[in-house]
C-alpha positions in Angstrom: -13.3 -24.9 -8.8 -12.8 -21.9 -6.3 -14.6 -18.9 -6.7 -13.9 -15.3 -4.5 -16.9 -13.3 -4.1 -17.7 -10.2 -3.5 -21.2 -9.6 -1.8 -22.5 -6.5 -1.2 -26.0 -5.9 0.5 -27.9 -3.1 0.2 -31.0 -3.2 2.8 -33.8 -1.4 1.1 -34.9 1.8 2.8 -37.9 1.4 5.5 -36.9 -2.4 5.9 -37.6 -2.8 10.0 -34.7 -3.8 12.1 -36.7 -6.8 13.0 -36.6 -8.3 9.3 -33.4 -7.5 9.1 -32.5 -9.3 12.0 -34.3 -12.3 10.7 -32.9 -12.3 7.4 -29.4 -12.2 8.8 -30.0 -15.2 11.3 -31.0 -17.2 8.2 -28.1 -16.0 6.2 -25.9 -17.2 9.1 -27.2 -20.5 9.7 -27.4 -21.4 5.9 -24.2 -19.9 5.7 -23.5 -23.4 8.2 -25.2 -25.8 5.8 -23.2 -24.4 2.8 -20.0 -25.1 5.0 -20.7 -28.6 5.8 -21.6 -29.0 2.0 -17.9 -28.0 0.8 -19.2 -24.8 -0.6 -18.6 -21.9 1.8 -14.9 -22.2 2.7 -14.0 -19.0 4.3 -15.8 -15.2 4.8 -14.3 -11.8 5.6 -15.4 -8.6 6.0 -12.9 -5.9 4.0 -12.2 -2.4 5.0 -15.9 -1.1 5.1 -17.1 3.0 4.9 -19.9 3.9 7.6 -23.2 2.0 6.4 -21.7 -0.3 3.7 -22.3 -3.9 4.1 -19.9 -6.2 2.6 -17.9 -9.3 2.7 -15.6 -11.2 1.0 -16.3 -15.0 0.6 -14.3 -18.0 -1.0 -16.8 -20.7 -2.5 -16.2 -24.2 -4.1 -18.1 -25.3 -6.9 -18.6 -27.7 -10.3 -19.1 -24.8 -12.3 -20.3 -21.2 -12.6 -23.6 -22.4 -13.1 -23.8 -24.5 -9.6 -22.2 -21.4 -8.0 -24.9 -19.3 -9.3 -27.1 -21.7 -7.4 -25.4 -21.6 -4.0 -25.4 -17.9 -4.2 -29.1 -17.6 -5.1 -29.9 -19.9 -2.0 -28.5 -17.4 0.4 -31.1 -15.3 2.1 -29.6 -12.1 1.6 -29.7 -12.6 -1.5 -33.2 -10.6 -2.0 -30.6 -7.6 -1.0 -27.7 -8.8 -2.6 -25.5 -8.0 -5.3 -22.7 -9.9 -6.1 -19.2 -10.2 -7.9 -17.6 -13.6 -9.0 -13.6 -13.8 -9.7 -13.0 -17.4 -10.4 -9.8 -19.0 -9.3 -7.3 -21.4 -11.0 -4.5 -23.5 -9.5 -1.3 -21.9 -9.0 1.8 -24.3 -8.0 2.9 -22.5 -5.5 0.0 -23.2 -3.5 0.3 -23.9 -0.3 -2.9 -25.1 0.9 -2.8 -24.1 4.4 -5.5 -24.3 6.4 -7.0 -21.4 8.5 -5.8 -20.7 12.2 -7.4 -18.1 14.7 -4.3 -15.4 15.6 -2.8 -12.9 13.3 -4.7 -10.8 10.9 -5.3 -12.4 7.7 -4.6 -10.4 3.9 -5.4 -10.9 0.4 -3.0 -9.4 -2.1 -3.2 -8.8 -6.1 -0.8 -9.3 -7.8 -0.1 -8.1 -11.2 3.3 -9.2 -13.2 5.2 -7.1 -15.5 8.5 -8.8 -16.8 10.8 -5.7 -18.8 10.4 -6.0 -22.6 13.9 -7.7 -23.6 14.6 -9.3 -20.3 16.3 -12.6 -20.8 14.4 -15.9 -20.7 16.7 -17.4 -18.1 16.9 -14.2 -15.8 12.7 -14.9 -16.2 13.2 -18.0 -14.7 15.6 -17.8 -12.6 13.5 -14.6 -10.7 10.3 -17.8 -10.6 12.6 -20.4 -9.0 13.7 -18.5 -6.7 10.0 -16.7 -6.2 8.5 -20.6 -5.8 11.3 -21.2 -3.3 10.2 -18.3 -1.8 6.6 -18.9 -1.5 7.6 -22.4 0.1 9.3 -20.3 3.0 7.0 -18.3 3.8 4.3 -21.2 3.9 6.6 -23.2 6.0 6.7 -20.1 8.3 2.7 -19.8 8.2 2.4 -16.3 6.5 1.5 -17.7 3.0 -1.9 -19.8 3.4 -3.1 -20.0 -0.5 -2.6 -18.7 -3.9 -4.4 -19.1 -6.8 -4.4 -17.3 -10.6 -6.7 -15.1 -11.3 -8.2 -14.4 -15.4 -5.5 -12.2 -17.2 -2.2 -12.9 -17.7 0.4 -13.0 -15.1 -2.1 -12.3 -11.9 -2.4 -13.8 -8.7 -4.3 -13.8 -5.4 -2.8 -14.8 -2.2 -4.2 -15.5 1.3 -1.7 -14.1 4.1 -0.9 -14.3 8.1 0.9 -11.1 9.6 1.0 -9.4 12.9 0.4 -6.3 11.2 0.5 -4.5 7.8 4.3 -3.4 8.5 5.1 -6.6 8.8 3.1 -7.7 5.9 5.0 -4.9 3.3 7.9 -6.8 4.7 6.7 -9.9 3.6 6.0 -8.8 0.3 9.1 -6.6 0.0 11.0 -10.4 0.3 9.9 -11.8 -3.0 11.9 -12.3 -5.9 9.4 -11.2 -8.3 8.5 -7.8 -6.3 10.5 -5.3 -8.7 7.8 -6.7 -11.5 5.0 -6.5 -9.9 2.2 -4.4 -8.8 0.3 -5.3 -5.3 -3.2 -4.4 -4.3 -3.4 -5.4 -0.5 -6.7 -5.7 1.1 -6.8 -5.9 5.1 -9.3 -8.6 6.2 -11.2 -8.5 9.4 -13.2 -11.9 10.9 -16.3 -12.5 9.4 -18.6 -14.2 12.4 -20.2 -16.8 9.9 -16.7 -17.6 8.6 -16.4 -21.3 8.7 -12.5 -21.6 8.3 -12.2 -20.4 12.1 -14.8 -23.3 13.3 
């Protein structure tokens, strides 16, 4: 199972650069070990404020209970808190792999079919949204999707030059006059093993 989490660190005050910088060193190497164990599969850092620490990261896991585990052998730990969305399947998925280049963007979305819209305009609109999907995989800006809990939500992974060009990726689906997008900008995370 895939998991996206959101870890932030709050470095206690009086803590002395030099612990810090330990305690990040060992973060980043076991970081490496989790990585080679299937269980760290990518890591970003969001749109940050001056002196907040955070980063997104995508873990693989049994269960919530072995996830728990991974996180708690993380160094940073002692500092960290985090926040666990699990991920289902989706089958649009893609499955795409990672490449070094364009910026990389993880969108929300949230799906509102009309009250008394017709079951076949429904799916008609998801046909042509999965055929969709498939295009823009093909062209390498849609790298993963997955549900998220509630009904009718998704996550995706994107590639785009830009945000301009990535509202004009979104403004191409099918299902875009039902739904509601949260994008999130992602920068490189140096410990991100999907870029190794």
């Amino acid at each position: 199972m895939e998991y996206l989490v959101t870890m932030t660190t709050h470095v206690p005050v009086g803590t002395s650069d030099q612990t810090v910088a330990d305690v990040r060193a060992r973060e980043a190497a076991h970081s490496s070990d989790l990585a080679g164990q299937g269980h760290l599969l990518r890591l970003w850092r969001p749109p940050l404020q001056p002196g907040e620490w955070r980063s997104l990261g995508l873990f693989a896991a049994a269960d919530d209970a072995r996830l728990e585990q991974v996180l708690a052998s993380m160094p940073l730990r002692i500092w960290r808190t985090d926040e666990v969305t699990p991920l289902g399947p989706h089958p649009s998925d893609p499955g795409l792999p990672a490449k070094e280049g364009a910026p990389e963007f993880l969108t929300t979305f949230t799906i509102a079919v009309p009250p008394g819209t017709p079951g076949e305009i429904v799916a008609d609109t998801e046909a042509r949204e999965a055929h969709q999907a498939e295009e823009l995989a093909r062209r390498g800006h849609l790298l993963r999707l997955w549900r998220l809990p509630g009904e009718w939500r998704t996550l995706g992974l994107w590639r785009a030059r830009d945000p301009a060009e990535m509202r004009t990726l979104l403004a191409s689906l099918p299902l875009g006059a039902w739904m509601t997008v949260q994008t999130t900008p992602l920068s490189p995370h140096p410990s991100d093993p999907g870029l190794r």
